[in-house]
TORBA-618036 format. One line per 2 residues: number of its first residue (from 1); their letters; for each residue x, y, z of N, C-alpha, C. Coordinates in pm, whole numbers. Layout:
N
NUM = a = X Y Z X Y Z X Y Z; ...
***
This chain:
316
1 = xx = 85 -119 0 0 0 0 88 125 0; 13 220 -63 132 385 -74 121 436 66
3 = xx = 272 458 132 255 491 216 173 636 247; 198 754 170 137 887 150 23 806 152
5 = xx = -82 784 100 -204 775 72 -242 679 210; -171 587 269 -199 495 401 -185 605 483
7 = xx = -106 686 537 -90 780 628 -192 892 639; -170 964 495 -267 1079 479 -414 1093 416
9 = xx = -418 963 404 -590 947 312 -616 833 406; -614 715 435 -712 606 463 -691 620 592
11 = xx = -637 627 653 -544 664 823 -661 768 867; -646 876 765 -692 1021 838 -900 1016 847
13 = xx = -936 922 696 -1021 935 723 -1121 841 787; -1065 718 853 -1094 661 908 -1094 710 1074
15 = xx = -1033 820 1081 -1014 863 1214 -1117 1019 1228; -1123 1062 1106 -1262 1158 1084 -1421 1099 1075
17 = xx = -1424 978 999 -1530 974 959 -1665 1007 1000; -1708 977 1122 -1803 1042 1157 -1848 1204 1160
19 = xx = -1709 1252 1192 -1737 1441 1168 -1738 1486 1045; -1664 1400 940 -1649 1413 792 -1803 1370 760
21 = xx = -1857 1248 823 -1985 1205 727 -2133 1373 782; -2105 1390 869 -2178 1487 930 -2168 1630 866
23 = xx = -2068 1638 815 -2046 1776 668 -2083 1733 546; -2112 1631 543 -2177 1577 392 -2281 1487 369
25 = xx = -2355 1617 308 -2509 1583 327 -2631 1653 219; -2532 1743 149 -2566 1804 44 -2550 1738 -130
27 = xx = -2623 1681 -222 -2591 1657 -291 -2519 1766 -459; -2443 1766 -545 -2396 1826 -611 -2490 1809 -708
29 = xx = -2537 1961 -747 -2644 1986 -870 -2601 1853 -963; -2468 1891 -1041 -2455 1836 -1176 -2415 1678 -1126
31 = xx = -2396 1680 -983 -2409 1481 -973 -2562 1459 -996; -2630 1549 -909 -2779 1513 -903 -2834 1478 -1043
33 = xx = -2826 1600 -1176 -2835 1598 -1225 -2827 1472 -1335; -2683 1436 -1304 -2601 1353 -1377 -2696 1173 -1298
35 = xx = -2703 1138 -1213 -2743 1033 -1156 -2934 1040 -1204; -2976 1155 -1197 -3137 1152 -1218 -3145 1138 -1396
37 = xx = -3039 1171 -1457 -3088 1160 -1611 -3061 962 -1671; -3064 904 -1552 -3004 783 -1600 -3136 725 -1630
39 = xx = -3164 610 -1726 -3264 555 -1768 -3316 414 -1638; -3461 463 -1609 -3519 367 -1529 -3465 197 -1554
41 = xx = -3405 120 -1427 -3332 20 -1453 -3214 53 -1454; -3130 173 -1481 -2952 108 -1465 -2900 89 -1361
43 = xx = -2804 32 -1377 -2700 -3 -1250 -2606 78 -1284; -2579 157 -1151 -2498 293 -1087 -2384 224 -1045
45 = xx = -2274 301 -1052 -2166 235 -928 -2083 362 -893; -2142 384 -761 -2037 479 -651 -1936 460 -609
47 = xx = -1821 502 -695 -1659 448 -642 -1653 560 -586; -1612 566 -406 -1581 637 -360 -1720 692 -280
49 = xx = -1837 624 -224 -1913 685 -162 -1933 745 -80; -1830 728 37 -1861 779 166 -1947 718 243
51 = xx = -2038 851 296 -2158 789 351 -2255 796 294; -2267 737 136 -2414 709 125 -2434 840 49
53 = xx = -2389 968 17 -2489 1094 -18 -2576 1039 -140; -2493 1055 -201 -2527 992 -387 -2631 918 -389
55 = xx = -2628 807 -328 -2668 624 -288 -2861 668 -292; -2957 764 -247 -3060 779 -224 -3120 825 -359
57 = xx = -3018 894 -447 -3078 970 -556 -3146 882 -671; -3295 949 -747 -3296 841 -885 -3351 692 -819
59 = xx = -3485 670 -751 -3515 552 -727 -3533 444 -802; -3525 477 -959 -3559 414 -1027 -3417 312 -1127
61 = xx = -3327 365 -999 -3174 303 -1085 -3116 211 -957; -3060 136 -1016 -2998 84 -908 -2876 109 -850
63 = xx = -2821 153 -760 -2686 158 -750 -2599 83 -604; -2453 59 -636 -2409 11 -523 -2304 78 -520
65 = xx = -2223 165 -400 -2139 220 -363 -2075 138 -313; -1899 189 -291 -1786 114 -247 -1666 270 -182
67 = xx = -1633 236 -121 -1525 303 -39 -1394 235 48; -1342 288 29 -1170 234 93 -1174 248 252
69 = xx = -1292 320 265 -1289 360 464 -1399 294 518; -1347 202 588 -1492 88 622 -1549 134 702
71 = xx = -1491 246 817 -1577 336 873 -1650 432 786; -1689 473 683 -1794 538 637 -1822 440 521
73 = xx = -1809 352 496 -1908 240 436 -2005 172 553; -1958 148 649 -2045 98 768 -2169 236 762
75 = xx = -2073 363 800 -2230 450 828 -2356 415 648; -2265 393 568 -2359 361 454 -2452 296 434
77 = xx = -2374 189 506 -2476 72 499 -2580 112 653; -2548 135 723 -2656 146 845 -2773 228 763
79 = xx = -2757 333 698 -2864 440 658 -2918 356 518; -2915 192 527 -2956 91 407 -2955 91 246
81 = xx = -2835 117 265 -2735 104 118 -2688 2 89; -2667 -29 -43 -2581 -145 -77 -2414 -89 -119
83 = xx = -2378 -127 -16 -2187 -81 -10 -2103 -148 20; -1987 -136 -17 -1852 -272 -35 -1739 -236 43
85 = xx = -1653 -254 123 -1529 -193 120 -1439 -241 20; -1366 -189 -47 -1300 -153 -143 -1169 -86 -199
87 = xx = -1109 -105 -295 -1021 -43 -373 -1069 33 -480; -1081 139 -536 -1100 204 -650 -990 94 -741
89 = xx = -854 96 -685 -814 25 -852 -827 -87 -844; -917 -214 -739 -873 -340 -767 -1072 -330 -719
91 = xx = -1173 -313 -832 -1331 -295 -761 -1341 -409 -828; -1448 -472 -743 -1475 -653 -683 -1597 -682 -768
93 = xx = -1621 -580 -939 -1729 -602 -988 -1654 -695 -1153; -1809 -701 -1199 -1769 -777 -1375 -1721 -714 -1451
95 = xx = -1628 -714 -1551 -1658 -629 -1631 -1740 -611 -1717; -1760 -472 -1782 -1895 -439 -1843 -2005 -429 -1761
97 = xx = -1997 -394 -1607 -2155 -453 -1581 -2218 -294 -1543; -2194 -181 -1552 -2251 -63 -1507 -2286 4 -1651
99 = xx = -2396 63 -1646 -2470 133 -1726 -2374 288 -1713; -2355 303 -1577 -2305 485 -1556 -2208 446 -1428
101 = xx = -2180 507 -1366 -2061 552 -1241 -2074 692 -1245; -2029 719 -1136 -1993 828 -1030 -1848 780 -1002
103 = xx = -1749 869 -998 -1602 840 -848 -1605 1027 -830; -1658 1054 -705 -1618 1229 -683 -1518 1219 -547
105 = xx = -1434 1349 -569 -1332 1346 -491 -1270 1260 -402; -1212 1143 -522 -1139 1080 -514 -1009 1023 -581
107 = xx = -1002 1055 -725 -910 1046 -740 -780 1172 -732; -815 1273 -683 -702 1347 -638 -630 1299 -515
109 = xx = -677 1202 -400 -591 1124 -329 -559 1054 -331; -541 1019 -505 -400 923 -530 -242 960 -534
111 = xx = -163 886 -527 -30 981 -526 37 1004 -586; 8 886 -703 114 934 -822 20 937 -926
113 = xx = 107 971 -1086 12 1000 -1151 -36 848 -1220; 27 772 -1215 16 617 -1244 -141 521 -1155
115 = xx = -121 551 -1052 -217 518 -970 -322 607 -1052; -308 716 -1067 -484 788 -1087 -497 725 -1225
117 = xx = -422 731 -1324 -457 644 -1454 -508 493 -1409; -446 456 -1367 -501 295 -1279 -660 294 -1217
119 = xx = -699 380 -1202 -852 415 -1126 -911 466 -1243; -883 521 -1355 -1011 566 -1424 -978 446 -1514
121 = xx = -894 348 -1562 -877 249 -1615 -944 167 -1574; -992 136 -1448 -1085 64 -1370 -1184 85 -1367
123 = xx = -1246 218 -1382 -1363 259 -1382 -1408 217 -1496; -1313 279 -1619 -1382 215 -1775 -1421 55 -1795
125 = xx = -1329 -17 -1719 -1316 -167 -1692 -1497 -209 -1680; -1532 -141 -1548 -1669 -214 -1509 -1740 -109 -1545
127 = xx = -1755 -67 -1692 -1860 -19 -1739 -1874 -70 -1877; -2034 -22 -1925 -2047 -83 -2048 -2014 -16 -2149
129 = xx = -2012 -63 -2245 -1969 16 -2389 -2107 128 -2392; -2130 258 -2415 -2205 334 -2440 -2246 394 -2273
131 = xx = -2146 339 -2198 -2173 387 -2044 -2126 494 -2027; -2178 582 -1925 -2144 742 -1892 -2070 762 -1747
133 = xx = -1948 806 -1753 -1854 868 -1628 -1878 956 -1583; -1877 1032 -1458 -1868 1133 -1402 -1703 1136 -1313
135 = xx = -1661 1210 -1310 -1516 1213 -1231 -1564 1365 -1185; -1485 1404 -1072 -1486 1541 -978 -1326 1496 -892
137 = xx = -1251 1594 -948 -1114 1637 -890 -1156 1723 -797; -1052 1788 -713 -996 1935 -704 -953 2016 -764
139 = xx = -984 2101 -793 -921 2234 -883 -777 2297 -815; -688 2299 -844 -573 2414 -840 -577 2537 -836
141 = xx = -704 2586 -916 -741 2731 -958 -879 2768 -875; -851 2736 -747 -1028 2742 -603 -1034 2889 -618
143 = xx = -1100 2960 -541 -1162 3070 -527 -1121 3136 -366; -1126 3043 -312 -1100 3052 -152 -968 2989 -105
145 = xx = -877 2899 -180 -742 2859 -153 -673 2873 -286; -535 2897 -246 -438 2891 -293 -344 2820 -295
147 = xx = -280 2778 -375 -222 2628 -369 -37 2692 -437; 66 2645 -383 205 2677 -476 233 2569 -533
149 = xx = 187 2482 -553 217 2373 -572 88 2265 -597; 85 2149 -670 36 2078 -693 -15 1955 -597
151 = xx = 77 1923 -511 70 1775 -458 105 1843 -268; -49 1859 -217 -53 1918 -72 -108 1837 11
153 = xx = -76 1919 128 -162 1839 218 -229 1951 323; -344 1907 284 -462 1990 353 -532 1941 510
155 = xx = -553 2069 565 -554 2030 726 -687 2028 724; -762 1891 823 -890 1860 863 -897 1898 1001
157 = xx = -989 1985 1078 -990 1993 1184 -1123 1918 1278; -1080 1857 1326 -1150 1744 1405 -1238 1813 1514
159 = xx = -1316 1826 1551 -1416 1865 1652 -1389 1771 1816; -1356 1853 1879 -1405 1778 2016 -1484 1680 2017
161 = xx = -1569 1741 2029 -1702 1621 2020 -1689 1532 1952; -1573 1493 1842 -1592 1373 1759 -1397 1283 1758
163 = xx = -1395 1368 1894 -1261 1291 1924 -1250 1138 1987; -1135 1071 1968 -1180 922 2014 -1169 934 2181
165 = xx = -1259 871 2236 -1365 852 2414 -1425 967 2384; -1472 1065 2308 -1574 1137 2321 -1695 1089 2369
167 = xx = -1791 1122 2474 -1892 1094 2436 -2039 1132 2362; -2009 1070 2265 -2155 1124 2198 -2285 1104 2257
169 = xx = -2351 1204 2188 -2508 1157 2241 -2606 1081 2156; -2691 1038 2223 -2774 912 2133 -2791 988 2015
171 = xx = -2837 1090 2018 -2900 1180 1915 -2756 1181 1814; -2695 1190 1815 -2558 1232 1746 -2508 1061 1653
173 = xx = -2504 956 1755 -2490 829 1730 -2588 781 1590; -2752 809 1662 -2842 785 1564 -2836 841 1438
175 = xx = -2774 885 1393 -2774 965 1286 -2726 906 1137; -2597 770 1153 -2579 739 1121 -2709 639 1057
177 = xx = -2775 604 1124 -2867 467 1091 -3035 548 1036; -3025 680 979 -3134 748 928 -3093 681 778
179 = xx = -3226 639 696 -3265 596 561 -3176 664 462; -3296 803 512 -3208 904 402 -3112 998 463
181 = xx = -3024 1089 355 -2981 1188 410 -3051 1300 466; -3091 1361 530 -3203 1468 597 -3112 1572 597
183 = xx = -3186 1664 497 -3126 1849 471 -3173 1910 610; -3059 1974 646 -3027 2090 782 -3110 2214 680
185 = xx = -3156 2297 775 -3183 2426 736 -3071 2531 730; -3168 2584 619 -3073 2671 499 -3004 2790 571
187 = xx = -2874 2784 593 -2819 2940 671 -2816 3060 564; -2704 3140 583 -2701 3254 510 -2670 3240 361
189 = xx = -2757 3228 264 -2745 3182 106 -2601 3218 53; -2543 3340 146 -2403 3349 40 -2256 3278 128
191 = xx = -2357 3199 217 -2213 3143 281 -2169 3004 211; -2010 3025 172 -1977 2944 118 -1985 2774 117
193 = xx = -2029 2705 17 -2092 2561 25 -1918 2495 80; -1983 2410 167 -1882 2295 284 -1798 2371 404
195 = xx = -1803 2572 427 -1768 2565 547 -1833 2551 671; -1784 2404 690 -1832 2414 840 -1763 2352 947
197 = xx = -1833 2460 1018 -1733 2433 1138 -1685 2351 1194; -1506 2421 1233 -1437 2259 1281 -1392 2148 1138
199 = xx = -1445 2202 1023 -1370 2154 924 -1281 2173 843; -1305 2243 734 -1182 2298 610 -1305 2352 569
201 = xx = -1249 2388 441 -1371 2465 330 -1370 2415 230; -1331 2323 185 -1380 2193 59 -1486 2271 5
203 = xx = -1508 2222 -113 -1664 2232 -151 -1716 2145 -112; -1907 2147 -93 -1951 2045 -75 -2064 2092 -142
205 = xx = -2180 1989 -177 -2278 1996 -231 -2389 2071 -227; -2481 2102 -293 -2568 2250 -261 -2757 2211 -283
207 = xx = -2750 2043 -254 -2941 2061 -252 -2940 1956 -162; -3074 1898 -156 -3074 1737 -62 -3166 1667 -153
209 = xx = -3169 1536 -100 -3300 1475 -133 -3335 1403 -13; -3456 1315 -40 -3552 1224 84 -3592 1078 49
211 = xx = -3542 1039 -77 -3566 928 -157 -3565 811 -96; -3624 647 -111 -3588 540 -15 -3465 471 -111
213 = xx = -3425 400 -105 -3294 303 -130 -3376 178 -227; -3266 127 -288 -3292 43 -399 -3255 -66 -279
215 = xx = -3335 -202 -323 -3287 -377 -324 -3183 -338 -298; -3131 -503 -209 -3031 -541 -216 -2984 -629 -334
217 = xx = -2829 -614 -392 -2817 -689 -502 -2668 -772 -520; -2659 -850 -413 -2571 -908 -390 -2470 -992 -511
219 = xx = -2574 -1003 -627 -2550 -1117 -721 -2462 -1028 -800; -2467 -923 -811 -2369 -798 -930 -2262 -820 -869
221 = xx = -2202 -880 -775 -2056 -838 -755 -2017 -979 -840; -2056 -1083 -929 -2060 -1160 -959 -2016 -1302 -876
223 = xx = -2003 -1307 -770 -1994 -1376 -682 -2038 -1364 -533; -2068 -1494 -446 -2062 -1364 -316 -1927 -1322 -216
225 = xx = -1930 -1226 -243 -1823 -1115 -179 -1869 -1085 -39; -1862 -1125 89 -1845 -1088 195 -1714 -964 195
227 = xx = -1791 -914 328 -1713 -772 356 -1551 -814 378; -1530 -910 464 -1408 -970 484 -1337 -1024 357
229 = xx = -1385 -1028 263 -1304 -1126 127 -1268 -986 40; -1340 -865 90 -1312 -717 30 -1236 -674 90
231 = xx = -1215 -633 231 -1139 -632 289 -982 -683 247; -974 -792 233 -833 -858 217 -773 -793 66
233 = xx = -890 -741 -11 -851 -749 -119 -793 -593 -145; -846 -534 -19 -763 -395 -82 -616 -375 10
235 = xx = -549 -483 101 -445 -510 123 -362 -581 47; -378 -636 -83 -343 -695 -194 -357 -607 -271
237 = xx = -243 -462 -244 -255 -398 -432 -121 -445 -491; -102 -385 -560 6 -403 -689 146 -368 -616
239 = xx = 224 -461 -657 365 -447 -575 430 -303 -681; 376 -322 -818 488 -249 -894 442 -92 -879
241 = xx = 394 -42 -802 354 73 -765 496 180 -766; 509 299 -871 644 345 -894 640 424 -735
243 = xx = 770 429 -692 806 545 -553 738 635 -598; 741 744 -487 691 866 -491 808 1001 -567
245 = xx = 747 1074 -646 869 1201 -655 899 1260 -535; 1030 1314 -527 1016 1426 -433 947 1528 -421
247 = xx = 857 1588 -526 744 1671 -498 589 1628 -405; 606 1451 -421 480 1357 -325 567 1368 -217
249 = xx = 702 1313 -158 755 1269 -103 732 1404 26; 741 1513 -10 714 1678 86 612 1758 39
251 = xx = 490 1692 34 429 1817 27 387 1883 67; 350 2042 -23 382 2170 103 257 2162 177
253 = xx = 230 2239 255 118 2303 383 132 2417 335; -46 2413 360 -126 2572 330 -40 2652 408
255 = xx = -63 2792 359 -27 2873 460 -91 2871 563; -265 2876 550 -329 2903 725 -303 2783 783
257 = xx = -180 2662 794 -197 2585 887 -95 2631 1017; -67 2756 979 0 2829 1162 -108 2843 1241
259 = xx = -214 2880 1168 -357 2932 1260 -345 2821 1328; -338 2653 1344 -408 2593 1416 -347 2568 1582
261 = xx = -282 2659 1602 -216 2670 1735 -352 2700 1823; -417 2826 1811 -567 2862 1879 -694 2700 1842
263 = xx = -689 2634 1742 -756 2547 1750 -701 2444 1854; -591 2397 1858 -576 2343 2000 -546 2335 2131
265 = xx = -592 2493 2140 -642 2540 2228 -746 2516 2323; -854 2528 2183 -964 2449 2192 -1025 2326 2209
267 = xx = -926 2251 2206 -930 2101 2202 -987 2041 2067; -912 2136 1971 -935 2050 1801 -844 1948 1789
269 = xx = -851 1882 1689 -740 1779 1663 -733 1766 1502; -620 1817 1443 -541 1857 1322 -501 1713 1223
271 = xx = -568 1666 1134 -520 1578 1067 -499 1677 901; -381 1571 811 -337 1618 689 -319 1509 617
273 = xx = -460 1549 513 -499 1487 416 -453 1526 293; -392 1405 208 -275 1388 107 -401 1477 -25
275 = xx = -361 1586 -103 -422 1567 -254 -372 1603 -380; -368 1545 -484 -282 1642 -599 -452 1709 -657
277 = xx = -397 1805 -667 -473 1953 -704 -475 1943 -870; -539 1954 -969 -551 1945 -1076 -578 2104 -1152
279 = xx = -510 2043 -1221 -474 2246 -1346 -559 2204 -1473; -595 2311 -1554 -698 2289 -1622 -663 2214 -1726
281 = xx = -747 2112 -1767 -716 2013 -1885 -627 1927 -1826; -596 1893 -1704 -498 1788 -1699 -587 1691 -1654
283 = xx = -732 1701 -1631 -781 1576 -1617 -814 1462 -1753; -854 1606 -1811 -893 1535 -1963 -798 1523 -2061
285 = xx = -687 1536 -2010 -578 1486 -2044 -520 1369 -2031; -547 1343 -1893 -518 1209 -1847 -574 1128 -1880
287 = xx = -731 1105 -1936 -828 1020 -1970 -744 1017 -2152; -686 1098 -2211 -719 1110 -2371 -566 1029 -2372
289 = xx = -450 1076 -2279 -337 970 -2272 -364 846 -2227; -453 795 -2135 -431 681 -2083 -525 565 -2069
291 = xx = -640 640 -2127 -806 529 -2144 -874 596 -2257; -800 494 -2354 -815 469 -2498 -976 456 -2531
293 = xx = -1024 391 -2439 -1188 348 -2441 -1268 420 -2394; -1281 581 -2347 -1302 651 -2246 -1298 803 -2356
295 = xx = -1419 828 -2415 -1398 988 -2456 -1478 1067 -2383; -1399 1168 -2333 -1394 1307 -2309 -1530 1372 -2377
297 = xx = -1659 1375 -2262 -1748 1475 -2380 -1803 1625 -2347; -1714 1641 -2183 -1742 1765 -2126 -1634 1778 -1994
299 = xx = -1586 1841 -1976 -1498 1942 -1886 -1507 2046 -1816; -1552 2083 -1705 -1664 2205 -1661 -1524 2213 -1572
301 = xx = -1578 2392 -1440 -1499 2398 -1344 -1611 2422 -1282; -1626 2361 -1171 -1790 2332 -1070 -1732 2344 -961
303 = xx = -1733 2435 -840 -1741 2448 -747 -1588 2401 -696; -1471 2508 -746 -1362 2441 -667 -1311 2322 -748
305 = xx = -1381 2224 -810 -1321 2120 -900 -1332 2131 -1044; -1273 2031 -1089 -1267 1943 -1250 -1303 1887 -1224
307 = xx = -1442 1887 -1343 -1535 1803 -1345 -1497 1760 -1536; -1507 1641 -1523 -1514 1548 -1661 -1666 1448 -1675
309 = xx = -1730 1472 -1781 -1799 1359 -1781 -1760 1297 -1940; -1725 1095 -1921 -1677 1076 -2014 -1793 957 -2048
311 = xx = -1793 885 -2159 -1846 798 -2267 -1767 688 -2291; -1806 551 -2224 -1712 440 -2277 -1757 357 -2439
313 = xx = -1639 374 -2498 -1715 347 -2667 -1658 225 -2641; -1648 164 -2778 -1650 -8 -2788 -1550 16 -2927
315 = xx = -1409 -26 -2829 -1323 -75 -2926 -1328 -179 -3045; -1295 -114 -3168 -1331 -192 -3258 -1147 -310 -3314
***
């Protein structure tokens, strides 16, 4: 496993997840969008779900999410999802078997650029010929951060209340095991989408829904896959994984991470989460160098990210 990405991605958010799943709860117009235009009957696949946001939208499709953090695949499945733990580059499905996919902000916490070609190579893998991608990076070019560099590491600030022996309250606990996602009321319309408190300022999504959950569909993973036989399998990646550059090997810190001296003060707790930041066209760049089967049919800048949505054709 990469160590950067074990340390600063699966480490960190397994040790957030609950305060992380509790900031995300908003779905993204053009995901919404993108998941509701799918034709009654397809099969969805959420690489990279989290907890579930996506997973409620479009009752009329089926979908199954997968995530690398079995702590927010667990909250997934409690709120009655069908979810896997997982690898983005080694996913436990057929090939050809998805109509569409979703992967959002996730492949910028890969670490090299080999690995992220390896994940949308996978993605094209378990989809069908005439199937539709959605990908969502990070942008380089945000509105609210500034980046010197490409390959950072961004500070999560952990909440008291969601530190380990915290004690939570039932009310706080239960939350996890609600159906749907349930929209908070609307604060000040021009305050920026994902700051909240005790977190970062990510973007995050800007509507909700109330929808119930599709079947369970155990038989699509084409075998049965217990959580434990997934498990093992994302400790089995690829030995030939190239080192890191020295630009992965140090990467820089924001400037505001001096501020967090007064946060632990407070009794915050500071984790730094690995991401390469993407410059314009280098996503759809990466798809046109490296997934031959995979065209490029739109490129937006949405909220802080690169957004690609691509088309798997059928090699002749």
């Amino acid at each position: 496993m990469d160590s950067m990405e074990r340390d600063h991605v699966h480490s960190v958010y397994s040790q957030i997840a609950p305060h992380f799943s509790d900031t995300r709860y908003k779905p993204w117009p053009r995901v919404e969008e993108f998941l509701r235009s799918q034709p009654p009957g397809s099969l969805i696949a959420d690489v990279g779900c989290g907890n579930g946001k996506y997973l409620g939208l479009n009752p009329l499709a089926y979908k199954l999410g997968s995530d690398i953090c079995p702590e927010l695949v667990s909250i997934a499945r409690q709120r009655g999802y069908e979810v896997a733990v997982c690898d983005c580059l080694h996913l436990p499905y057929r090939t050809g078997l998805f109509d569409a996919a979703i992967c959002i902000a996730v492949v910028h916490h890969l670490s090299t650029e080999e690995r992220r070609l390896a994940a949308l190579r996978e993605l094209s893998r378990v989809l069908r010929p005439g199937g539709n991608l959605l990908v969502y990076v990070w942008a380089m070019e945000q509105d609210g951060r500034k980046f010197d560099r490409q390959d950072v590491l961004v500070p999560w600030h952990l909440q008291p209340k969601y530190s380990p022996g915290a004690n939570l309250n039932a009310t706080s606990q239960a939350k996890a095991k609600m159906d749907p996602i349930v929209p908070r009321k609307r604060g000040n319309p021009k305050r920026r989408c994902g700051a909240e408190e005790g977190s970062e300022t990510a973007p995050t999504p800007c509507c909700a829904t109330n929808e119930p959950t599709q079947a369970s569909l155990p038989f699509l993973l084409g075998s049965s896959c217990p959580d434990s036989m997934v498990e093992r399998q994302v400790q089995e990646l690829s030995p030939s994984i190239p080192p890191l550059s020295p630009s992965q090997q140090q990467p820089s810190l924001p400037s505001h991470l001096g501020q967090d001296g007064n946060l632990r003060e407070l009794g915050y707790q500071t984790f730094l989460r690995y991401y390469h930041v993407f410059q314009r066209g280098e996503l759809s760049d990466l798809f046109a160098r490296g997934v031959d089967d995979l065209v490029v049919k739109e490129e937006v800048f949405d909220h802080d990210n690169w957004c690609v949505m691509a088309q798997k054709v059928l090699k002749i």
